[in-house]
C-alpha positions in Angstrom: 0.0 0.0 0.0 1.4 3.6 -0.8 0.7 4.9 2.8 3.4 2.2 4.7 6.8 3.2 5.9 9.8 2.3 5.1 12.1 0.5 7.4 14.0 3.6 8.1 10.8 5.0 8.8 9.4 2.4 11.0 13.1 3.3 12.7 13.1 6.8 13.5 9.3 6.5 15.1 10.3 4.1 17.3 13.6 6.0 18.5 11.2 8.9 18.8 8.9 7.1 20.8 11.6 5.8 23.3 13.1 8.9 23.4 9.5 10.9 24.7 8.3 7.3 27.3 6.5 5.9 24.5 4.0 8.7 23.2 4.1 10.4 20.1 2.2 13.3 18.6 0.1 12.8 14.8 2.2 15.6 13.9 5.7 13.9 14.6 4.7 11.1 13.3 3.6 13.0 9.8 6.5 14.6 9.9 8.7 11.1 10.1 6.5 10.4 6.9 3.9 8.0 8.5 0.7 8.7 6.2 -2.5 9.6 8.0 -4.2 6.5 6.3 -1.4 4.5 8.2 -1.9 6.2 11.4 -6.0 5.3 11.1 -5.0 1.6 10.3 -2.5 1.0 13.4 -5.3 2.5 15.9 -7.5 0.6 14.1 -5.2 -2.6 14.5 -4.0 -1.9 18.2 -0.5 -0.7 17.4 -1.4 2.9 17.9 -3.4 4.0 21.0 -5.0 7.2 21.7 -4.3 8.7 25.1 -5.3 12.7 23.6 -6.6 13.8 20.8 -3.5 13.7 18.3 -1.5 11.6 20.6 -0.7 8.0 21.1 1.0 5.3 23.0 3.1 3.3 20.8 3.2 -0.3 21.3 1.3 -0.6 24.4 -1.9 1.1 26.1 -0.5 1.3 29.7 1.9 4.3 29.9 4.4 5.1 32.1 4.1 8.1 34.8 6.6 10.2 32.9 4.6 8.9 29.5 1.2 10.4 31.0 3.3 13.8 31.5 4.9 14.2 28.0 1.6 13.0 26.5 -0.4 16.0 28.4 2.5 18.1 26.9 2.2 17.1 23.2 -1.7 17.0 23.3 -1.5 21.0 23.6 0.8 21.2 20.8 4.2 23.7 20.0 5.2 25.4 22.8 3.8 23.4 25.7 5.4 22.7 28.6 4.4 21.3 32.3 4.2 23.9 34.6 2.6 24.9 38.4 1.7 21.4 40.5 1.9 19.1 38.2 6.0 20.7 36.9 6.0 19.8 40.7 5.7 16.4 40.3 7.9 15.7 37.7 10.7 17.5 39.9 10.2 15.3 42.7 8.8 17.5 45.4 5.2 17.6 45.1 2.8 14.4 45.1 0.9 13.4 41.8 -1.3 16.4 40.3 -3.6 16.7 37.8 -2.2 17.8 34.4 -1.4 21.3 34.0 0.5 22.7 31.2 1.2 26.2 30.2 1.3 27.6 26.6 2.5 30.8 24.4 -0.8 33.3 24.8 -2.5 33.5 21.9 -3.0 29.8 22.1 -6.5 28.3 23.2 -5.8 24.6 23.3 -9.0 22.8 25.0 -8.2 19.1 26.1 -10.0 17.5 29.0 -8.3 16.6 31.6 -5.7 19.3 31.1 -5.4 22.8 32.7 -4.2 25.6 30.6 -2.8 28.3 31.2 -1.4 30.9 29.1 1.5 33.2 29.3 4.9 33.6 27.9 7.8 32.5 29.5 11.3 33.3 29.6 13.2 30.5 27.7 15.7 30.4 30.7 12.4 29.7 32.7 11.7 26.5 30.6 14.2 23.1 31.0 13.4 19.2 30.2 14.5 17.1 32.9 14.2 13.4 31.4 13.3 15.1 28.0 9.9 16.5 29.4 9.4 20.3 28.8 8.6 21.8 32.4 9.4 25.7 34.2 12.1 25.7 35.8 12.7 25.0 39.1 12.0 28.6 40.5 9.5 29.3 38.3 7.6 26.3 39.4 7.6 27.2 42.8 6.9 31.1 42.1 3.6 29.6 40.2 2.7 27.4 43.2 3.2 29.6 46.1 0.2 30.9 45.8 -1.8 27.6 45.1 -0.1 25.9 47.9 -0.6 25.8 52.0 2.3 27.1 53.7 3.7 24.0 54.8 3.3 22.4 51.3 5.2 25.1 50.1 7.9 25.0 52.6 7.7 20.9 51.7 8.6 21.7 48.7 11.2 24.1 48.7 12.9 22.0 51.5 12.6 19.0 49.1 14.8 21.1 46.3 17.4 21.6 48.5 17.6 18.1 49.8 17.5 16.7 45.5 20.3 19.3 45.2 18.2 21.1 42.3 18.4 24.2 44.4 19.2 25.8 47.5 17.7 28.5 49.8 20.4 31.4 49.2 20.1 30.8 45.0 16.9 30.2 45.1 16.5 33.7 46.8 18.5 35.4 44.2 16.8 33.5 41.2 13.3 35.4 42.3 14.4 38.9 41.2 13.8 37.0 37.6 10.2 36.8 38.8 10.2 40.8 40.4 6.1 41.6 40.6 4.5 38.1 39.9 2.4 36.7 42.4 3.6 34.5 45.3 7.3 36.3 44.8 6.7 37.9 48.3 5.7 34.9 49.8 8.3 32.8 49.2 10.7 35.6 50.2 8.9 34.9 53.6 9.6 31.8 53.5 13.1 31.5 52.6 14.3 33.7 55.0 12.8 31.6 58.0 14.4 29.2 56.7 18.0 30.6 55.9 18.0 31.4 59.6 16.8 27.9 60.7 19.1 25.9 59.0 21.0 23.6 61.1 24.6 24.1 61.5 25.5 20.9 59.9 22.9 22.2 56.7 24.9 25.8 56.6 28.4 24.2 56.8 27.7 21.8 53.9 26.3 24.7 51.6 29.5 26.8 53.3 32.2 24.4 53.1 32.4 24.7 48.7 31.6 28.3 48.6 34.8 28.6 50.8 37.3 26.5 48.6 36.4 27.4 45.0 38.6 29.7 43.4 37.3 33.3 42.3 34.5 33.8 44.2 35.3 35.1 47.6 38.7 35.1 49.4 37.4 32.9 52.5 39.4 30.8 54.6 37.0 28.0 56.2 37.9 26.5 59.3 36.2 23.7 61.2 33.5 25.0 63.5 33.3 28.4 62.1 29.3 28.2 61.0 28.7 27.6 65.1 30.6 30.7 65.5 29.6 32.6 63.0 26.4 31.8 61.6 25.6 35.6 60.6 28.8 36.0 58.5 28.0 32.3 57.0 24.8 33.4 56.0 25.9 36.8 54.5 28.5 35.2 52.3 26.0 32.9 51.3 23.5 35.7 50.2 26.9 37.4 48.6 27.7 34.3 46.6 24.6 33.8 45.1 24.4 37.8 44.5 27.8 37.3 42.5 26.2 33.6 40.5 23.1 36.1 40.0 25.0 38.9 38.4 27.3 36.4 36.1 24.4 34.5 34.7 22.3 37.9 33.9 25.1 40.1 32.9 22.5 42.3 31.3 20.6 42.8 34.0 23.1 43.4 36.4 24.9 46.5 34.1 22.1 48.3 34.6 22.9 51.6 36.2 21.0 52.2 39.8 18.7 55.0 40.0 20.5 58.2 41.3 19.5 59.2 45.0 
């Protein structure tokens, strides 16, 4: 029949679908040169199984966690990517959340099941942790603070530090990214009860780095100092992450200050 693929077809959908947990949009698969006639006979034969509209499980009906994720991504098309509670999830420090997925505005995809919303964000804001589109780690939490009881929140934030995908004092200085959006304040709030509650053993693992990389500060770090010191700790911690702050947005940072 003129619709099948050819082997090198059949190929390249397959290392697609591995490569995205086993889900694969009609698009992508047009695109690979799969023929929509084709596409209507697998679904029709059990090969191809419709989780959205426009998106399939390959092989198999049951899909993975991380395959129910990227699918809720592709089924609201270019652009898309995992964001608020569910972005939560797939970072590790929230429980399982209904899909929510943000998209360029302008767009108006309707899938149910799915919570859109609509902005556009920063593409420093957007990352794929196991090849999943999802905000970033501050902008996730920046879009839940306000969604989320306080200890949830401070669940969360806690739970970043301990995965090592963040830490309190850059955390802190990734927010003036977010200056005016909703739930900035609170997590300011939050973080600095928890900068000063850190335990001694917490600040002197965060510490202990800082004080031995070259080029940052000229710090000599002695054993016991964070239990003698914890208010210089934590200042060259904030100072640190000013400086990482300042060399990742050298734009920003050139800006002159307003005269007093």
């Amino acid at each position: 029949m003129g619709y099948q693929r050819t082997q090198g077809g059949a190929g390249a959908v397959w290392r697609l679908a591995r490569s995205q947990h086993w889900v694969a949009s009609r698009g992508q698969l047009m695109n690979l040169g799969v023929h929509p006639q084709a596409i209507k006979h697998r679904v029709a034969s059990g090969r191809l199984h419709p989780v959205h509209a426009g998106v399939y499980a390959l092989g198999r009906r049951d899909l993975s966690r991380e395959g129910q994720l990227t699918a809720a991504v592709l089924a609201c098309g270019e652009g898309a990517v995992l964001s608020h509670r569910c972005a939560l999830e797939l970072w590790g420090v929230g429980p399982q959340a209904a899909f929510e997925v943000t998209v360029p505005s302008g767009r108006t995809p309707r899938r149910p099941g799915i919570r859109v919303h609509r902005r556009d964000l920063d593409p420093e804001h957007i990352t794929r942790p196991q090849n999943i589109p999802v905000t970033s780690i501050a902008c996730t939490l920046v879009d839940c603070s306000p969604l989320l009881p306080r200890d949830h929140l401070e669940r969360a934030v806690n739970g970043t530090d301990r995965l090592d995908l963040t830490y309190p004092e850059g955390l802190r200085a990734a927010l003036e990214g977010f200056a005016g959006q909703i739930g900035v304040r609170t997590l300011r709030t939050l973080l600095d009860r928890l900068t000063f509650t850190l335990t001694d053993s917490q600040l002197e693992r965060r510490f202990k780095p800082i004080a031995k990389a070259p080029g940052l500060l000229p710090l000599r770090f002695t054993h016991g100092q964070v239990a003698r010191d914890r208010p210089y700790v934590i200042a060259t911690l904030r100072k640190v992450a000013a400086q990482r702050s300042r060399r990742a947005n050298p734009a920003r940072a050139a800006k002159p200050s307003n005269p007093t």
